[in-house]
LOVO-83895 format. One record per residue (C-alpha): residue number from 1; residue in three letters; x, y, z. Coordinates in steps of 0.1 Angstrom, whole numbers, plus 5000, padded with zeros to 4 digits. Example, Ala and Ser with C-alpha at 12.3 -4.5 7.8 and 13.67 -1.06 7.14 Angstrom:
BEGIN
<r><i>1</i><aa>ala</aa><u>5123</u><v>4955</v><w>5078</w></r>
<r><i>2</i><aa>ser</aa><u>5137</u><v>4989</v><w>5071</w></r>
REM end
This chain:
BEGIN
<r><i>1</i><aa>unk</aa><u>5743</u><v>5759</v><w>9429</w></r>
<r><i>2</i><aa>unk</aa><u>5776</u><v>5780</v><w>9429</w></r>
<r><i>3</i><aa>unk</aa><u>5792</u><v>5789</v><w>9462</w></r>
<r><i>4</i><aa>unk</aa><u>5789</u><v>5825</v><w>9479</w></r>
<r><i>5</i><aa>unk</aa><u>5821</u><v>5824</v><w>9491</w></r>
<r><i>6</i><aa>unk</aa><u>5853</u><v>5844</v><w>9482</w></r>
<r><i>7</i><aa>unk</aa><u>5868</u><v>5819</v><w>9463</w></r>
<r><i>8</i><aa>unk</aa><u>5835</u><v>5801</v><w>9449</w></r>
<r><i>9</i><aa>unk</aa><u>5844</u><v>5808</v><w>9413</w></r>
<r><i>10</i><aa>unk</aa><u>5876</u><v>5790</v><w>9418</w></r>
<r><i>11</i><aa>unk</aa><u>5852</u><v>5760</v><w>9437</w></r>
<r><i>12</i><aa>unk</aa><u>5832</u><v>5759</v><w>9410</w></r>
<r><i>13</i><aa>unk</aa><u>5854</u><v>5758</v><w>9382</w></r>
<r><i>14</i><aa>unk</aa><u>5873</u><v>5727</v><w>9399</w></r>
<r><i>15</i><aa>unk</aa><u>5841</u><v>5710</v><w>9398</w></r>
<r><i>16</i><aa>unk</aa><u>5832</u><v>5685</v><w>9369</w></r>
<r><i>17</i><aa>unk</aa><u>5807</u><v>5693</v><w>9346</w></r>
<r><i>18</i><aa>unk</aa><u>5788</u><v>5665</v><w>9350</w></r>
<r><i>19</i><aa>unk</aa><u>5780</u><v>5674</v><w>9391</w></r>
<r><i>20</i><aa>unk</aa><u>5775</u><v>5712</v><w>9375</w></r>
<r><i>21</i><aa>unk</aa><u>5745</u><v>5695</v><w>9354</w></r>
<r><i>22</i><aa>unk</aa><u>5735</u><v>5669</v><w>9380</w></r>
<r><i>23</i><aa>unk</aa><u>5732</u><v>5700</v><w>9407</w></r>
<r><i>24</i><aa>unk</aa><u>5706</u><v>5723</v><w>9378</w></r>
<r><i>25</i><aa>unk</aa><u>5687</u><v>5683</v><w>9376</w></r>
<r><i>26</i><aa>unk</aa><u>5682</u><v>5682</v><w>9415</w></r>
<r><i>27</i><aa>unk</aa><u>5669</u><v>5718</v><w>9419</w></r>
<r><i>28</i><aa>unk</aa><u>5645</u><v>5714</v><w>9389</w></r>
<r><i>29</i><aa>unk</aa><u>5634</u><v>5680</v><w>9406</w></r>
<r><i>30</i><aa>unk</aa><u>5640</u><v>5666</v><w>9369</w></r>
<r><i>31</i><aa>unk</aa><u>5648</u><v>5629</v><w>9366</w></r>
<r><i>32</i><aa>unk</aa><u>5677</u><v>5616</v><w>9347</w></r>
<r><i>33</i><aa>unk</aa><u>5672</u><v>5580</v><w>9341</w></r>
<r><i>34</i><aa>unk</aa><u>5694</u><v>5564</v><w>9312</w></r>
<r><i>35</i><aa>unk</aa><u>5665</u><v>5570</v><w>9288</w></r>
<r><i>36</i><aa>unk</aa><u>5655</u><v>5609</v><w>9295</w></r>
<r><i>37</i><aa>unk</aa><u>5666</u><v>5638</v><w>9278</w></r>
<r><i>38</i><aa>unk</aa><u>5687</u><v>5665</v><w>9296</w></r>
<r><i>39</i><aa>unk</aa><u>5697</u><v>5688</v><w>9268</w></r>
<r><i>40</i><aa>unk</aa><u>5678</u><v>5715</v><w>9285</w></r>
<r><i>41</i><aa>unk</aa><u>5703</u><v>5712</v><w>9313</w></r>
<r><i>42</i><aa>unk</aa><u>5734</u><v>5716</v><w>9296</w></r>
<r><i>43</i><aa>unk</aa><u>5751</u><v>5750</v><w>9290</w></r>
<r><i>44</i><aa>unk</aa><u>5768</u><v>5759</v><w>9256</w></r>
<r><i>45</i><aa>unk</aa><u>5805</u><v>5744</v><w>9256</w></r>
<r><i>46</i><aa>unk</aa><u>5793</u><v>5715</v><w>9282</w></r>
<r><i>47</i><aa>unk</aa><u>5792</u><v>5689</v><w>9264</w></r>
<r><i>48</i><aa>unk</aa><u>5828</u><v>5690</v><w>9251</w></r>
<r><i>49</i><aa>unk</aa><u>5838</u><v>5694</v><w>9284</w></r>
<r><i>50</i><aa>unk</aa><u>5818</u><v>5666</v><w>9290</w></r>
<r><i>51</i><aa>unk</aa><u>5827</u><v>5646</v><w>9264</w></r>
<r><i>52</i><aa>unk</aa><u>5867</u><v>5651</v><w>9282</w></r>
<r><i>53</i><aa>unk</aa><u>5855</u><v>5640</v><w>9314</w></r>
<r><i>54</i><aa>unk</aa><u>5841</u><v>5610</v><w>9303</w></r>
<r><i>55</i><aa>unk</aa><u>5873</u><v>5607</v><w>9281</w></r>
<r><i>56</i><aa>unk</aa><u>5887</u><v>5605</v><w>9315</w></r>
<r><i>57</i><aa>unk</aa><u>5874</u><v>5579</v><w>9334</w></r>
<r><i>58</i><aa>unk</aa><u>5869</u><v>5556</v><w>9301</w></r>
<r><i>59</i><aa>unk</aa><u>5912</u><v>5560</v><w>9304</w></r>
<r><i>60</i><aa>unk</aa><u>5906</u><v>5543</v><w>9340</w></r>
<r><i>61</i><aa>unk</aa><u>5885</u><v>5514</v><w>9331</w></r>
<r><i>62</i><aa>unk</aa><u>5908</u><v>5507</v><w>9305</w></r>
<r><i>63</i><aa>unk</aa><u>5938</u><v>5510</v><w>9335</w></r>
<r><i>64</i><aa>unk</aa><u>5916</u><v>5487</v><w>9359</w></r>
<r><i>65</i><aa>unk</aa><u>5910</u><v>5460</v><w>9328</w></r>
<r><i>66</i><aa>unk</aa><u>5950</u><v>5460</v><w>9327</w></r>
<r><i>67</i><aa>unk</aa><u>5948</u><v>5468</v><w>9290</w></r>
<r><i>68</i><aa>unk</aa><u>5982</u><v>5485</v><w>9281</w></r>
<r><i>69</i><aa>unk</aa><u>5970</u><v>5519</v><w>9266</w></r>
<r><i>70</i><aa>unk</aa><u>6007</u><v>5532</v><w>9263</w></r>
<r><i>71</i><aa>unk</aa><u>6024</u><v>5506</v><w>9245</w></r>
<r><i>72</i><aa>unk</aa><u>5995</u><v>5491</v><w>9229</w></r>
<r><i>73</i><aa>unk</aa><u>5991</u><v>5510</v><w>9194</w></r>
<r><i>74</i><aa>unk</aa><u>5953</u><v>5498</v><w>9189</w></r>
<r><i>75</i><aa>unk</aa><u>5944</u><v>5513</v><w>9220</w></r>
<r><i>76</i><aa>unk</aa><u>5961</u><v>5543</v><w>9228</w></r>
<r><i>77</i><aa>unk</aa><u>5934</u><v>5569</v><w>9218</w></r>
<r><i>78</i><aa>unk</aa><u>5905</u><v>5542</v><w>9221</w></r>
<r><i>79</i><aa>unk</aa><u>5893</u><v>5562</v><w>9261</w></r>
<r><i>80</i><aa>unk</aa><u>5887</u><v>5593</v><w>9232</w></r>
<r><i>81</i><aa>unk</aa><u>5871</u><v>5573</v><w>9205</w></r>
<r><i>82</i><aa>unk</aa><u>5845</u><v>5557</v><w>9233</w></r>
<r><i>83</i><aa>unk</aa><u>5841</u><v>5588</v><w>9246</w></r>
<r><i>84</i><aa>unk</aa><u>5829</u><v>5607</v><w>9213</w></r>
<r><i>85</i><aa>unk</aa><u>5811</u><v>5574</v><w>9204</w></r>
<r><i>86</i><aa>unk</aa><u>5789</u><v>5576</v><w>9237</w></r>
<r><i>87</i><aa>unk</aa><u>5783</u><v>5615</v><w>9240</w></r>
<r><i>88</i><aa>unk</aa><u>5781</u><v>5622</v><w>9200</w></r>
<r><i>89</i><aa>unk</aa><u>5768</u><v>5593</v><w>9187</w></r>
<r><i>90</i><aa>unk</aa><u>5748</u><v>5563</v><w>9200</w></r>
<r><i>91</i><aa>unk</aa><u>5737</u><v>5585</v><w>9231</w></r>
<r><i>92</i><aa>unk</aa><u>5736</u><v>5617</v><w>9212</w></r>
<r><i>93</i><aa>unk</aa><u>5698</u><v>5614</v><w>9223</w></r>
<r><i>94</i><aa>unk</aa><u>5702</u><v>5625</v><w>9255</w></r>
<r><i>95</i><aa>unk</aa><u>5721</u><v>5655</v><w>9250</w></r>
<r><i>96</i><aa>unk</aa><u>5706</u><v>5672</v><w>9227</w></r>
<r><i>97</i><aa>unk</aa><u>5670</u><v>5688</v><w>9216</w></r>
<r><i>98</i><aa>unk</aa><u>5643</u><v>5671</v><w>9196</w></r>
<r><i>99</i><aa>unk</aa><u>5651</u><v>5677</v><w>9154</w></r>
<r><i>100</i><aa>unk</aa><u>5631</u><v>5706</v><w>9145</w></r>
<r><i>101</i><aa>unk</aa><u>5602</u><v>5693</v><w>9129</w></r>
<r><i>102</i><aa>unk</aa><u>5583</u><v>5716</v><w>9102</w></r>
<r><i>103</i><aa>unk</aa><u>5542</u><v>5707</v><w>9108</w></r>
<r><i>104</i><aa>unk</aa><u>5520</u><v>5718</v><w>9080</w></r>
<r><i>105</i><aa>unk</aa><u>5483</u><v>5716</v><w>9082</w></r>
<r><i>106</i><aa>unk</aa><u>5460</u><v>5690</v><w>9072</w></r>
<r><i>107</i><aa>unk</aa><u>5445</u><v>5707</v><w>9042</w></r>
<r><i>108</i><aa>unk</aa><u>5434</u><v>5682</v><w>9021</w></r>
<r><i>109</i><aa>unk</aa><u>5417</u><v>5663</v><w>9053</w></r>
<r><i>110</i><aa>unk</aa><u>5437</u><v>5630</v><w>9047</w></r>
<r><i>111</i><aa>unk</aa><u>5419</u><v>5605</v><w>9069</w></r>
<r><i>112</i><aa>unk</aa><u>5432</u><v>5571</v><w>9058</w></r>
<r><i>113</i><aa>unk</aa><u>5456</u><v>5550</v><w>9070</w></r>
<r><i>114</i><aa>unk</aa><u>5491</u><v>5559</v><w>9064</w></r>
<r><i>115</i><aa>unk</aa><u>5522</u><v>5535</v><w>9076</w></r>
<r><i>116</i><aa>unk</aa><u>5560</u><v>5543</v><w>9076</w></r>
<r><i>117</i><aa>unk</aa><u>5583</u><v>5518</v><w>9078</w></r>
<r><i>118</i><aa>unk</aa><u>5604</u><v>5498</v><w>9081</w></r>
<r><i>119</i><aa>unk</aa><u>5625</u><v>5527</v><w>9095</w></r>
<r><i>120</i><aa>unk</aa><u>5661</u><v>5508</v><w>9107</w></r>
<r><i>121</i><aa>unk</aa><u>5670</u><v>5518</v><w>9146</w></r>
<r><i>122</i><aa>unk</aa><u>5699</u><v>5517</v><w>9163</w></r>
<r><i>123</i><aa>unk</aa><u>5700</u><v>5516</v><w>9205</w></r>
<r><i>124</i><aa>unk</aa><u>5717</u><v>5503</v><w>9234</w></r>
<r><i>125</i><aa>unk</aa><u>5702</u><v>5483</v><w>9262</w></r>
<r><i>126</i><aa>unk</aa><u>5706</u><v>5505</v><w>9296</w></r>
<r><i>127</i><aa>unk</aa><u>5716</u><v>5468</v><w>9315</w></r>
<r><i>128</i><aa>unk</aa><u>5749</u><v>5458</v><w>9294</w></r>
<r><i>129</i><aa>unk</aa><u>5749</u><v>5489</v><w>9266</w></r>
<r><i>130</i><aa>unk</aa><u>5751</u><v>5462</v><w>9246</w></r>
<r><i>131</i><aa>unk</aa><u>5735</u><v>5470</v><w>9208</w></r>
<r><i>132</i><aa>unk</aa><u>5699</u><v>5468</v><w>9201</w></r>
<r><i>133</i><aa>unk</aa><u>5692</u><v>5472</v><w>9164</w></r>
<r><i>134</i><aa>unk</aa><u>5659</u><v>5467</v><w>9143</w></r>
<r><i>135</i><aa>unk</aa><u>5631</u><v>5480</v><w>9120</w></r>
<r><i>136</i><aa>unk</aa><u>5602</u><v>5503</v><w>9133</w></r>
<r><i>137</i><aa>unk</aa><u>5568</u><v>5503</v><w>9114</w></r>
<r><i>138</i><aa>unk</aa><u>5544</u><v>5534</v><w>9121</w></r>
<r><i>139</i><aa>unk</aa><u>5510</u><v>5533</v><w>9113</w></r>
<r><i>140</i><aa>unk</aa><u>5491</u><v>5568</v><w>9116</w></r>
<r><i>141</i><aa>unk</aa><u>5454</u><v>5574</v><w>9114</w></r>
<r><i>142</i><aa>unk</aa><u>5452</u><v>5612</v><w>9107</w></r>
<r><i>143</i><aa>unk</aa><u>5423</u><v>5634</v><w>9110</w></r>
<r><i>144</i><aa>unk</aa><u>5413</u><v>5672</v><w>9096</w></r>
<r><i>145</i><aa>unk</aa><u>5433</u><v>5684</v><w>9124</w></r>
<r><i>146</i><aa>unk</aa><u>5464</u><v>5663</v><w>9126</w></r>
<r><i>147</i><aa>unk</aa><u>5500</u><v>5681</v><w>9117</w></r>
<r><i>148</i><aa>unk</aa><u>5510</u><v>5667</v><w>9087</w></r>
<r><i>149</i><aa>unk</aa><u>5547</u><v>5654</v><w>9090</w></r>
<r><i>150</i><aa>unk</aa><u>5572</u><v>5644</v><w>9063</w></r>
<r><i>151</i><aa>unk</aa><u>5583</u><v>5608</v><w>9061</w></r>
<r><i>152</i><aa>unk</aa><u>5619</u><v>5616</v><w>9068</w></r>
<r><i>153</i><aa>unk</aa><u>5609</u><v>5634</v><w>9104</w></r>
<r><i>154</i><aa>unk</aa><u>5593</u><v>5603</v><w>9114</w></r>
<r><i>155</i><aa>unk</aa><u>5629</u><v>5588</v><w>9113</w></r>
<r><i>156</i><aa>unk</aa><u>5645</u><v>5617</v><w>9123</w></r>
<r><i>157</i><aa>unk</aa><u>5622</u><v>5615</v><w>9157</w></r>
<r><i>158</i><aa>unk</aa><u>5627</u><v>5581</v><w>9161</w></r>
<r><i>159</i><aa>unk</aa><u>5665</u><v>5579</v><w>9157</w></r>
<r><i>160</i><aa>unk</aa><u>5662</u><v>5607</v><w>9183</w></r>
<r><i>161</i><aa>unk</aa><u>5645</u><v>5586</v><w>9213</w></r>
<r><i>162</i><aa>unk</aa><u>5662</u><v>5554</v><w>9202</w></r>
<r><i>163</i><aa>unk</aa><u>5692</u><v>5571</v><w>9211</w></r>
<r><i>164</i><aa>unk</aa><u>5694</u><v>5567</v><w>9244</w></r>
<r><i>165</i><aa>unk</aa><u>5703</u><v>5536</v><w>9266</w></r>
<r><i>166</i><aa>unk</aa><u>5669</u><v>5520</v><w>9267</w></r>
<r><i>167</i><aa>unk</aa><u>5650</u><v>5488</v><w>9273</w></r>
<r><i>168</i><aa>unk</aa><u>5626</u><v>5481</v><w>9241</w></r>
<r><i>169</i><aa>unk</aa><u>5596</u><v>5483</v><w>9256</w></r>
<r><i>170</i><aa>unk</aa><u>5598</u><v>5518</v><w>9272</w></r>
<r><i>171</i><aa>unk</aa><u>5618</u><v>5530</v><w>9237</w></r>
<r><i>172</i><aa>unk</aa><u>5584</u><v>5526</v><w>9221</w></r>
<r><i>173</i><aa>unk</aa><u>5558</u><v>5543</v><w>9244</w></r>
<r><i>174</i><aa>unk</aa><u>5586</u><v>5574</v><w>9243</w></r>
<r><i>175</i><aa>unk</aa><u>5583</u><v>5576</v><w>9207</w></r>
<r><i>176</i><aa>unk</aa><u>5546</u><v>5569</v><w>9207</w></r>
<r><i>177</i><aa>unk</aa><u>5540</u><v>5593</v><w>9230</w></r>
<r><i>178</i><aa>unk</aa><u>5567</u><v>5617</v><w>9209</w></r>
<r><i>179</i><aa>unk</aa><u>5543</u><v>5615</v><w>9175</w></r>
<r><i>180</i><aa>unk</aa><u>5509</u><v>5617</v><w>9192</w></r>
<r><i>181</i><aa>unk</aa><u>5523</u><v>5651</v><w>9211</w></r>
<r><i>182</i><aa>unk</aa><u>5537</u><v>5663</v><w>9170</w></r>
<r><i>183</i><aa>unk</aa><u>5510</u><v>5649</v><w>9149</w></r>
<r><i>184</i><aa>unk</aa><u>5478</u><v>5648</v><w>9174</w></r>
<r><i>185</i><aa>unk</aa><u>5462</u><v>5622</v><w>9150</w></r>
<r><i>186</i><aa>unk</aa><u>5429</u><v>5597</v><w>9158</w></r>
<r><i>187</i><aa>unk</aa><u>5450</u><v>5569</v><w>9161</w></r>
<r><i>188</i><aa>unk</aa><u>5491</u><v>5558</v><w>9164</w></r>
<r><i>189</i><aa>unk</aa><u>5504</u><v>5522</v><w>9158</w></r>
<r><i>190</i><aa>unk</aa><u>5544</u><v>5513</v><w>9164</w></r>
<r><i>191</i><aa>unk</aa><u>5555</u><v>5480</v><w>9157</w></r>
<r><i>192</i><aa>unk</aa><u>5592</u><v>5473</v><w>9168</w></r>
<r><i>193</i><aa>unk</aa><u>5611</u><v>5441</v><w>9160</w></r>
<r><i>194</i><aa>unk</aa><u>5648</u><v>5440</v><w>9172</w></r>
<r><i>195</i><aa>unk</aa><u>5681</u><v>5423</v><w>9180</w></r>
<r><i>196</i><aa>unk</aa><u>5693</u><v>5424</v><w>9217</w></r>
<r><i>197</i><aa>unk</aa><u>5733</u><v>5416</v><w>9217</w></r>
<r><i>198</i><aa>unk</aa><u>5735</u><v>5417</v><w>9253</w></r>
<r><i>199</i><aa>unk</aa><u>5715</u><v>5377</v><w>9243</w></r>
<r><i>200</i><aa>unk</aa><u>5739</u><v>5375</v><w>9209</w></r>
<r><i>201</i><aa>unk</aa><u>5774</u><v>5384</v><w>9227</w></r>
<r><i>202</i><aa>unk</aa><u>5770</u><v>5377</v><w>9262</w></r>
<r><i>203</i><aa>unk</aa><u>5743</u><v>5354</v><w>9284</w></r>
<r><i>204</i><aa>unk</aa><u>5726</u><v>5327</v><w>9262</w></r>
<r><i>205</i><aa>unk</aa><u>5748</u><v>5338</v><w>9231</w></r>
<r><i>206</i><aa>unk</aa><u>5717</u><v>5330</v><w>9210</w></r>
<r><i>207</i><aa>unk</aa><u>5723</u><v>5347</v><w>9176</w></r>
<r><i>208</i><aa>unk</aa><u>5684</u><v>5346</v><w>9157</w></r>
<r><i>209</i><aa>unk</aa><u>5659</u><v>5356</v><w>9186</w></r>
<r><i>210</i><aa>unk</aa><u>5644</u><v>5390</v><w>9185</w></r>
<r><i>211</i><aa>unk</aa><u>5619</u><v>5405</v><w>9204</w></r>
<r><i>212</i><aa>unk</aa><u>5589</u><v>5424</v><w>9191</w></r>
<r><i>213</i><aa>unk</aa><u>5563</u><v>5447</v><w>9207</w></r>
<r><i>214</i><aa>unk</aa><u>5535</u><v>5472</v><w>9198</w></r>
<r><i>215</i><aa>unk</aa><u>5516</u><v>5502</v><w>9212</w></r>
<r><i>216</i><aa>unk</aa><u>5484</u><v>5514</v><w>9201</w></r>
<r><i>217</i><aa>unk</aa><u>5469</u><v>5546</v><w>9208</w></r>
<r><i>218</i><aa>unk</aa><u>5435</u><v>5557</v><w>9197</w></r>
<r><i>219</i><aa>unk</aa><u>5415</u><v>5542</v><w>9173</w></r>
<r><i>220</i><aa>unk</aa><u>5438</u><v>5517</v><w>9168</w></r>
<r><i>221</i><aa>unk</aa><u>5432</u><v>5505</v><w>9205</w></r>
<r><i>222</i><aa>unk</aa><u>5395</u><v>5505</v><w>9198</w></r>
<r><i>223</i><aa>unk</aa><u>5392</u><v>5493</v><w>9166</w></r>
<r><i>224</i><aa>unk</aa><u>5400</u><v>5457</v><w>9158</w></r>
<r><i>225</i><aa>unk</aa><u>5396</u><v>5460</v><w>9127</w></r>
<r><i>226</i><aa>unk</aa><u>5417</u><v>5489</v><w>9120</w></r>
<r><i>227</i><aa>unk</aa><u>5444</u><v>5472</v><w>9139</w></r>
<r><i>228</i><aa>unk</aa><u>5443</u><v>5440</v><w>9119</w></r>
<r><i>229</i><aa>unk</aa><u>5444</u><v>5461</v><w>9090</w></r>
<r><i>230</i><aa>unk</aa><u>5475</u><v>5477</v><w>9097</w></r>
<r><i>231</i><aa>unk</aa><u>5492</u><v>5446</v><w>9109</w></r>
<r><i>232</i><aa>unk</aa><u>5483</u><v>5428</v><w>9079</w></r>
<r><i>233</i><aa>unk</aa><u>5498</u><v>5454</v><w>9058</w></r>
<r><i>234</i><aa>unk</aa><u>5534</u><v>5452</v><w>9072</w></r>
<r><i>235</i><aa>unk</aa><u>5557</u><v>5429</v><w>9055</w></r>
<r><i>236</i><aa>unk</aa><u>5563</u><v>5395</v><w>9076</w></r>
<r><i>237</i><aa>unk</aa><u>5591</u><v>5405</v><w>9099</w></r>
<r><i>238</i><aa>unk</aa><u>5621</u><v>5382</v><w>9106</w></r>
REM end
């Protein structure tokens, strides 16, 4: 909240953005874990000055890992390139609204089973921002009511919530719960298999495990069969 003094203008403009946004977070009671979305807390012209704060105090890691910024050619505007890489790019989906997403009815009352996939996603992990990268399959079991959806918007959604430091498991119930909330179909399958470099460069250093996990929602939850069905019919992952 801005001061009521005299010289609250001046207070406030001294104050980084990022407390400005943290202070509209606390008063809405909204949370901001790593893996949230908080465009709806950010004024126009923020985020650059966001992007220069965190500029900023990227410059002082770089001073406390007693890298030589100044003399060293390879690194003298690397503070800026993190920066932009973090608030533009692999983060980008915390700072900014969902795609727009054009829904047409379901006129011709498709109700089979249609999969996506493999969609390639990019993340971080939210303990070592280390890269996660893998494939996504999505199977939907539409009914006469479900939003029809074009196959690109299923990537665009998901490159949305991947976008975000995350841990795998919760990635895929935020996307799940993403398309049910779009598409309101019978049934929603996600199938994610990925690479974790927080094992491949750091820890264990093992280079070929991956981790895969599921949700199903729907008739896929009550249906075995369905649920075979549309395991069966994505390629064997590895």
């Amino acid at each position: 909240m801005k001061s009521t003094t005299p010289d609250g203008a001046a207070l406030d403009a001294g104050k980084p953005v990022s407390a400005k946004i943290r202070e509209r977070l606390a008063q809405s009671r909204k949370r901001f874990h790593a893996n949230d979305n908080i465009a709806g807390f950010i004024e126009p012209g923020e985020l650059e000055q966001l992007l220069d704060e965190v500029e900023l105090k990227m410059q002082g890691v770089l001073d406390s890992l007693v890298i030589d910024t100044v003399g060293d050619h390879n690194t003298n505007n690397t503070a800026r390139r993190v920066a932009k890489m973090y608030v533009n790019e692999v983060f980008r989906g915390r700072y900014v609204a969902p795609p727009a997403i054009t829904e047409f009815p379901n006129a011709e009352h498709l109700n089979e089973l249609m999969i996506v996939g493999p969609l390639t996603v990019r993340s971080a992990c939210s303990h070592h921002f280390c890269p996660v990268i893998g494939k996504v399959w999505i199977g939907v079991m539409p009914n006469e009511h479900t939003n029809v959806i074009g196959l690109s918007k299923y990537a665009r959604l998901a490159d949305w919530v991947m976008g975000r430091p995350q841990i795998q498991e919760e990635a895929v119930v935020q996307l799940a719960d993403l398309i049910m909330e779009k598409t309101q179909p019978d049934g929603l399958a996600i199938v994610m298999e990925a690479s974790h470099y927080c094992m491949a460069w750091r820890g264990v250093k093992d280079m070929d495990s991956k981790m895969i996990n599921s949700v199903m929602r729907g008739v896929f939850l009550k249906d075995p069969n369905l649920r075979r069905e549309f395991l069966a019919l994505i390629p064997k992952k590895g």
